[in-house]
C-alpha positions in Angstrom: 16.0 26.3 -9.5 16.1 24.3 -12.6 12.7 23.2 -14.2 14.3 20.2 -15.8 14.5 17.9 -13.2 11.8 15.2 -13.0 11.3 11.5 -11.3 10.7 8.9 -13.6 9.2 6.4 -10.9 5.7 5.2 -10.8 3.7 3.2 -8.2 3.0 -0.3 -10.0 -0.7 -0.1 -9.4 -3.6 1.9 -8.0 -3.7 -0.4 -5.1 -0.1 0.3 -4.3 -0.3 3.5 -4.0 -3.5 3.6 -1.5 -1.0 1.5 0.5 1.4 3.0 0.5 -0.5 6.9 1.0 -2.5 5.2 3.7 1.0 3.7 4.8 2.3 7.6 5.1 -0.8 8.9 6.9 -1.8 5.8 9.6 1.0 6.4 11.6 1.6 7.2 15.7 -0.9 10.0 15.3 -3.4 7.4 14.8 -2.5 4.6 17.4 -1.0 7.5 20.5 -2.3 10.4 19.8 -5.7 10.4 18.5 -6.8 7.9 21.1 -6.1 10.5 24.2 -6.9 13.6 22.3 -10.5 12.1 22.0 -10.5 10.9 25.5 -9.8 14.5 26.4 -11.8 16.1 24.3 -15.2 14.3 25.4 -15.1 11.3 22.7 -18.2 11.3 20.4 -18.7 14.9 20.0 -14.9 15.2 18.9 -14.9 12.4 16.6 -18.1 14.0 14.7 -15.9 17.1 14.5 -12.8 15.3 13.2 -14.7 13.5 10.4 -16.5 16.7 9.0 -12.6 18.3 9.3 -11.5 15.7 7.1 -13.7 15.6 4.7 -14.2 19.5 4.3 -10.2 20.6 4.5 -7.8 17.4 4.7 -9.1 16.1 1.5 -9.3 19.3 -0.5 -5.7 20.0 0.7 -4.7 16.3 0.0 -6.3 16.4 -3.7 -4.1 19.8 -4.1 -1.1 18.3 -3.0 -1.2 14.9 -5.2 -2.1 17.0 -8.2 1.1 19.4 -7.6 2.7 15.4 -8.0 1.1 14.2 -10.6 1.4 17.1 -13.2 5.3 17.8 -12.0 6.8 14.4 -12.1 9.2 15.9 -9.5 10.5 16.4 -5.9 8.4 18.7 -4.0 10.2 21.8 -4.5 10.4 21.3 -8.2 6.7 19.9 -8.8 5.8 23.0 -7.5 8.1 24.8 -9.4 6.8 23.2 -12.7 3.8 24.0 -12.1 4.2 27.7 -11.2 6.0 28.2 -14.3 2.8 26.2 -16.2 0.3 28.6 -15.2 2.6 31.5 -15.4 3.5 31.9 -12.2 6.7 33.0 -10.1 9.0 29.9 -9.5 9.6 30.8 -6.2 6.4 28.8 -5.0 8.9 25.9 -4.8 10.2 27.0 -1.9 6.8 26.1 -0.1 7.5 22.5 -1.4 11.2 22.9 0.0 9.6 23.9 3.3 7.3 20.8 3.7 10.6 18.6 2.9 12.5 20.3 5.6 9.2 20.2 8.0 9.4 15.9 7.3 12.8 16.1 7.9 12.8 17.5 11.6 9.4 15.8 12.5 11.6 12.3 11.1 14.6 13.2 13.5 12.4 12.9 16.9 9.9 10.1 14.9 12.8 8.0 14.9 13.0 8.0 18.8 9.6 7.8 19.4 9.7 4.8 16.8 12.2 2.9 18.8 10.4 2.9 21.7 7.5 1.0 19.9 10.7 -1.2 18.9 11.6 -2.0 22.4 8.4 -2.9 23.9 8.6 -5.6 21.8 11.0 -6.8 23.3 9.8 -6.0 26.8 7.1 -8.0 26.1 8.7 -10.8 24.6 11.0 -11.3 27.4 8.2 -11.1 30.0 8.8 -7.9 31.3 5.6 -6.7 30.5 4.2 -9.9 31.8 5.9 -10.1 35.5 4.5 -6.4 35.9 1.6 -7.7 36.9 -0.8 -4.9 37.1 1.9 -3.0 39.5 1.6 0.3 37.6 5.4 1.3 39.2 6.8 -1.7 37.4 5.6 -0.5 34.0 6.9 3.5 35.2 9.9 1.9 35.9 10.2 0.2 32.8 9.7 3.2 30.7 11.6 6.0 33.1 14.7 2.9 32.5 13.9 3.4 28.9 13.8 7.1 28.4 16.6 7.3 30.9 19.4 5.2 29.3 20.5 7.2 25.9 22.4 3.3 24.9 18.7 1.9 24.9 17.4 5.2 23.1 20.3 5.5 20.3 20.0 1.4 20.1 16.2 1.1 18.8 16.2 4.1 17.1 19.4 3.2 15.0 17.3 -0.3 14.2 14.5 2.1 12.8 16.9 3.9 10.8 18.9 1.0 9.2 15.5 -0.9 8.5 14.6 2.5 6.7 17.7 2.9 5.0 18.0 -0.9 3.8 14.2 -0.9 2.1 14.6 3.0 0.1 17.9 2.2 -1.3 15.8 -0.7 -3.1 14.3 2.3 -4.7 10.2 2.8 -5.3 9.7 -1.0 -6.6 11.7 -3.1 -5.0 12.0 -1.6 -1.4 9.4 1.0 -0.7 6.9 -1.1 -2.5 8.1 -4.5 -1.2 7.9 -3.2 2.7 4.5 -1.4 2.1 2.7 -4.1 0.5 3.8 -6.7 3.6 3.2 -4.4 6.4 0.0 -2.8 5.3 -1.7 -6.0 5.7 -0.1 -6.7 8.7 -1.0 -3.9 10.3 -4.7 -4.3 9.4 -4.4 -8.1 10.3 -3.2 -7.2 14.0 -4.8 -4.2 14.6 -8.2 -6.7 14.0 -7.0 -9.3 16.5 -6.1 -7.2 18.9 -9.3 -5.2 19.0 -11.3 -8.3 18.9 -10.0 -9.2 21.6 -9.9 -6.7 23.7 -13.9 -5.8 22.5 -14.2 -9.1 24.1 -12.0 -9.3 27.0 -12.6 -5.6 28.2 -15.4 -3.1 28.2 -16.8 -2.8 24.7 -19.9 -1.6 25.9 -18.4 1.4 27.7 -15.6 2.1 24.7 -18.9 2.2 22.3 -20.6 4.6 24.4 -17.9 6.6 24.6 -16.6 6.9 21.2 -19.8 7.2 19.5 -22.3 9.1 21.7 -21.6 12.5 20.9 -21.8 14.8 24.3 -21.1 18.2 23.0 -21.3 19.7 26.5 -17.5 18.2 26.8 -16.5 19.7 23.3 -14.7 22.6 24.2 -13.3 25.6 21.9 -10.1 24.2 22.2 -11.2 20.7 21.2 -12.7 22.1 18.4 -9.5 22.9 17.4 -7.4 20.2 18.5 -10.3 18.0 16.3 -9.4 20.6 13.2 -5.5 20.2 13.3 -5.3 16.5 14.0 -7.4 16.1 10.8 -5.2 18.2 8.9 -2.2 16.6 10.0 -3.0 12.6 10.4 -3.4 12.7 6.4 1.0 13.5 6.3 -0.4 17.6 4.5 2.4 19.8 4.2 5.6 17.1 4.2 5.8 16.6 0.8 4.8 13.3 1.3 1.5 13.7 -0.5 3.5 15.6 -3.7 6.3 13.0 -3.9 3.7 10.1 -4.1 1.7 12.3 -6.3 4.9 12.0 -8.8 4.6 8.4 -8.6 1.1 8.0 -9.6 0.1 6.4 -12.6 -1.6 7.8 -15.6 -5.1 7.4 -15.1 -5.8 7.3 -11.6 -8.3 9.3 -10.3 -7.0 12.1 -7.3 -10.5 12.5 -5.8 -11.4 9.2 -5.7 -7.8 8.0 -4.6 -7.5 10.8 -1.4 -11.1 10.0 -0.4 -10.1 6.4 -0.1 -7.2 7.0 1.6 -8.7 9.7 4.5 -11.5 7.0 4.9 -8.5 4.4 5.4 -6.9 6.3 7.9 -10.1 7.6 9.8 -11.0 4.0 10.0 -7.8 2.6 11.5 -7.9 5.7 14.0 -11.5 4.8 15.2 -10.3 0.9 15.2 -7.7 2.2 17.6 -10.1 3.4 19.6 -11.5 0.5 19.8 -8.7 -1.9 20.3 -7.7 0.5 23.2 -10.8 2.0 25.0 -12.6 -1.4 26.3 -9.2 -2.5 28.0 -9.1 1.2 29.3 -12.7 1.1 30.5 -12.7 -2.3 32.0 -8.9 -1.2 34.3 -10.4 2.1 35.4 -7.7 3.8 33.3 -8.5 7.3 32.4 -9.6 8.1 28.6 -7.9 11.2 28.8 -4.5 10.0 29.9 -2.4 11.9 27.8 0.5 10.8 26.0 1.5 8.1 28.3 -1.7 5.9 27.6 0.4 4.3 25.3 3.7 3.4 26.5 2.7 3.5 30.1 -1.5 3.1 30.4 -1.5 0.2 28.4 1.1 -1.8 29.6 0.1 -2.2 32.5 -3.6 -3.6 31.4 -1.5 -5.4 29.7 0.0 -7.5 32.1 -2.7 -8.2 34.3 -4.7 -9.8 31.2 -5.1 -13.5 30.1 -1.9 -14.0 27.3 -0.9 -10.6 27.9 2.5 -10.7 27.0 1.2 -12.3 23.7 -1.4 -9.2 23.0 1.4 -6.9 24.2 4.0 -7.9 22.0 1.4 -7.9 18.9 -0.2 -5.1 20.1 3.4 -3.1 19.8 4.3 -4.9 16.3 1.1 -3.4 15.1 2.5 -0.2 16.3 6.1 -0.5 14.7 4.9 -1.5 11.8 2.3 1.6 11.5 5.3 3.7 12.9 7.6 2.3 10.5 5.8 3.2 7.3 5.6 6.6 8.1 9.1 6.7 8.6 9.4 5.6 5.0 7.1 8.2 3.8 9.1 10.8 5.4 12.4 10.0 4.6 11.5 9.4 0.4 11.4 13.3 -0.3 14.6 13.8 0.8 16.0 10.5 -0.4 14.6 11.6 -3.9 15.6 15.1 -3.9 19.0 14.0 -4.0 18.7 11.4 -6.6 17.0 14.1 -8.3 19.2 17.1 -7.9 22.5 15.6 -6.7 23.0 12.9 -9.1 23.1 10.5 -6.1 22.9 6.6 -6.4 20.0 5.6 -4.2 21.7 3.6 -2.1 24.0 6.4 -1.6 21.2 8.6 -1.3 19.7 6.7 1.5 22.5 6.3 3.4 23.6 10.1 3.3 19.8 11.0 4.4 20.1 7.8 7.3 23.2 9.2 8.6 21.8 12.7 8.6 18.8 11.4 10.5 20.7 9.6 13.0 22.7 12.6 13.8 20.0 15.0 14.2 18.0 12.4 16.2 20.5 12.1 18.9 19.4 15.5 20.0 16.0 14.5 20.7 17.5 11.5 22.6 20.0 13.7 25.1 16.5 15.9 25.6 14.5 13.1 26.4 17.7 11.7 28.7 17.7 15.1 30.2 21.2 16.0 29.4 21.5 19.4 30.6 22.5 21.1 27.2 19.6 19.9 25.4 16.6 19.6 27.8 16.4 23.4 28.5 13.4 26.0 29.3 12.0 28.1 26.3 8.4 29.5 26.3 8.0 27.1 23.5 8.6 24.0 25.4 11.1 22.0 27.2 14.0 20.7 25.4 15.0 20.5 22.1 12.4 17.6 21.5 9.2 19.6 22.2 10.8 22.6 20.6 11.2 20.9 16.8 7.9 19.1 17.7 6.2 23.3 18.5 7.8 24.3 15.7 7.3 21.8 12.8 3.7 21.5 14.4 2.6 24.3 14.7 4.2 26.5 12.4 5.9 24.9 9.3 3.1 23.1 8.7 0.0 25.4 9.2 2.3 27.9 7.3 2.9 25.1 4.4 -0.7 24.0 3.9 -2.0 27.6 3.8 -0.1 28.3 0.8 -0.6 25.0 -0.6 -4.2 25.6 -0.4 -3.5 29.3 -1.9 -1.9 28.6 -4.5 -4.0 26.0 -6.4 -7.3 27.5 -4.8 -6.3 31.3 -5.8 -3.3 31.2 -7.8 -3.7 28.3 -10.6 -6.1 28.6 -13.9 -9.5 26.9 -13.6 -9.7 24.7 -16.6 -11.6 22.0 -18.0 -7.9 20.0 -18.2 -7.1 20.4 -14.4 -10.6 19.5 -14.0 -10.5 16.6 -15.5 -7.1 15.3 -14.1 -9.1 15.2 -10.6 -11.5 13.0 -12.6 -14.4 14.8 -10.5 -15.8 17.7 -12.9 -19.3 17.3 -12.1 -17.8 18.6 -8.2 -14.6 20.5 -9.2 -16.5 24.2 -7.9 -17.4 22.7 -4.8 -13.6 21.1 -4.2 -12.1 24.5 -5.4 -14.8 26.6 -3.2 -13.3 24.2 -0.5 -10.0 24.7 -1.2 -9.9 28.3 -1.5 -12.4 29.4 1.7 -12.8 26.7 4.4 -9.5 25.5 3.8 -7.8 28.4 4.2 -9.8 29.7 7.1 -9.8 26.3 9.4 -5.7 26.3 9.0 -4.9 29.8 10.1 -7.4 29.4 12.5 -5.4 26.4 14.0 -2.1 28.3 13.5 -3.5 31.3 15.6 -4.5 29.1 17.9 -1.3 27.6 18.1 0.9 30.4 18.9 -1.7 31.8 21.4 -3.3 34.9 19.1 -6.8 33.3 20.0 
């Protein structure tokens, strides 16, 4: 690999870019999954877990990965290239940069999907389907079995998340990814308020509060410990490339400590606001915390339509979710987007369009799995389907395996110096960081990757 190569891009502000790195990290892991996971997991006592697992590893790991960025100037793979060949190092760390590019790329292809589902239940709700429900739980099953069932409907929403995608990157970093971030941001924030306003006062606040922050660690399980270690890893976008391709973009000056530690907060805070935008309506419709995966699409809805303006908080309440969906998606698809701007001499609207098309293609296999098409919903001992088996192995494998050596390779592998000190803008704390980043770090993430292919 060349070591010429470089991105000459920059985020117009500070402020932009904790946008738009919050943008990548609040995502669906924040609004569908960290909501059940703690319902399963015994609610308090996990979320004490989760916040000490993101300050003690995501951030470290989050710091490494913007700083890999920021002294590159490059795509993943070659950021990490440059800086191998810096600290006199073998080049072929950049192929742990290609991985988390490649990781993003299959995670984006079933995103997509899941995306588009947030996509229609918009218009479920505008049309009043939501609505006529009316609490009858087999009217919502219906709804979403029609949904997942009909690969038209599927390829439909998820093409509209794909062409949005495309239309905003191949306005390049300023003008598109800059322009859609800076809107949506807000607008998440904005809904996310309302709608847990009102359902703190329409539902069971009292009970969510309990819940959420009473820590019970009788229900914390082993395994919850775990599940609380690899959801904090992961919300932050680690191991994608995400984090070293906005790295690249950041301005001179800005501090990477004090930049990731506002962004974690950010996204911890819009996860526990979730909480608390879902749990009173949950509480108050004797809905189970712990529903699993369907609390979202399925759970929900039908609160939903047995509420006063349901249909209204439905259809905000699923905006909120697009839009949060929608800037992941972005996140995701910049790496590779750049890379061949970068390497290929691409156009960006080329670019973008190339990477669209590639994304459309690979996502229709996640749609004939979830439409149970026989040749791509079969049985492996990693899951059923070729949706669940990218989601097992990107999951747990790419990216435990990517952050690992992330956090090797500046923890153990890079010179200690006063000038990478300084470029964290946190000397009086860079032993603690690196004593961070080269023990717990480490240890918590091939603890949750032997966890995750059943060792322990």
């Amino acid at each position: 690999m060349s070591n010429t190569t470089s991105v000459n891009s920059r985020w117009s502000s500070k402020l932009t870019y904790i946008l738009a790195a919050t943008g990548s990290a609040v995502g669906l892991g924040n609004l569908w999954k960290f909501p059940y996971i703690m319902g399963e997991n015994g609610g308090g006592a996990f979320v004490l877990v989760y916040l000490f697992c993101v300050l003690a590893i995501g951030i470290p790991v989050m710091m490494a990965e913007v700083y890999i960025g920021k002294q590159g100037r490059a795509t993943p793979a070659h950021a990490m290239e440059k800086v191998a060949r810096e600290h006199g190092l073998n080049p072929k760390w950049a192929y742990n940069g290609a991985l988390g590019v490649i990781a993003g790329f299959l995670i984006l292809s079933f995103y997509v999907v899941i995306a588009g589902w947030a996509v229609a239940y918009i218009y479920y709700s505008a049309t009043g389907s939501i609505g006529a429900a009316d609490g009858h739980s087999a009217v919502i099953q219906e709804i979403f079995k029609g949904l997942l069932g009909s690969i038209d409907k599927l390829i439909l929403f998820t093409s509209i998340i794909i062409v949005a995608a495309v239309y905003f990157l191949a306005k390049g970093v300023k003008r598109g990814l800059e322009t859609a971030i800076r809107y949506m941001m807000p607008a998440l924030f904005i809904l996310l308020l309302i709608v847990m306003v009102y359902s703190c006062a329409t539902g069971d606040f009292s009970g969510a509060v309990k819940f959420m922050f009473y820590p019970d660690f009788s229900k914390l399980t082993f395994n919850g410990f775990i599940m609380a270690l690899g959801h904090a890893f992961f919300t932050l976008s680690l191991s994608l490339g995400i984090m070293i391709m906005y790295g690249a973009y950041l301005p001179e000056g800005t501090s990477i400590a004090k930049t990731s530690i506002i962004v974690a907060l950010a996204d911890t805070l819009v996860a526990l606001c979730a909480g608390l935008a879902i749990y009173p309506v949950v509480f108050a419709h004797g809905i189970a915390p712990g529903a699993g995966p369907g609390l979202l699409f399925q759970s929900l809805p039908i609160a939903f339509s047995n509420m006063p303006f349901g249909s209204l908080i439905s259809m905000l309440f699923f905006i909120m979710v697009t839009f949060a969906a929608f800037t992941s998606v972005l996140s995701l698809f910049e790496a590779p987007v750049a890379y061949f701007v970068e390497r290929k001499g691409m156009s960006r609207v080329l670019a973008s369009i190339l990477c669209g098309v590639l994304i459309w293609l690979l996502s229709l296999l996640s749609i004939c799995a979830l439409a149970k098409v026989s040749w791509a919903s079969f049985h492996t001992p990693i899951g059923d389907g070729i949706f669940n088996i990218i989601d097992y192995i990107t999951a747990n494998i790419m990216l435990p395996v990517g952050g690992l050596f992330t956090a090797i390779f500046v923890g153990w592998r890079l010179k200690p110096s006063l000038r990478t000190a300084k470029s964290f803008e946190m000397r009086r704390f860079f032993k603690s960081y690196v004593a961070c980043l080269k023990y717990v770090s480490p240890a918590a993430i091939l603890l949750v990757f032997l966890n995750a292919i059943g060792v322990i």
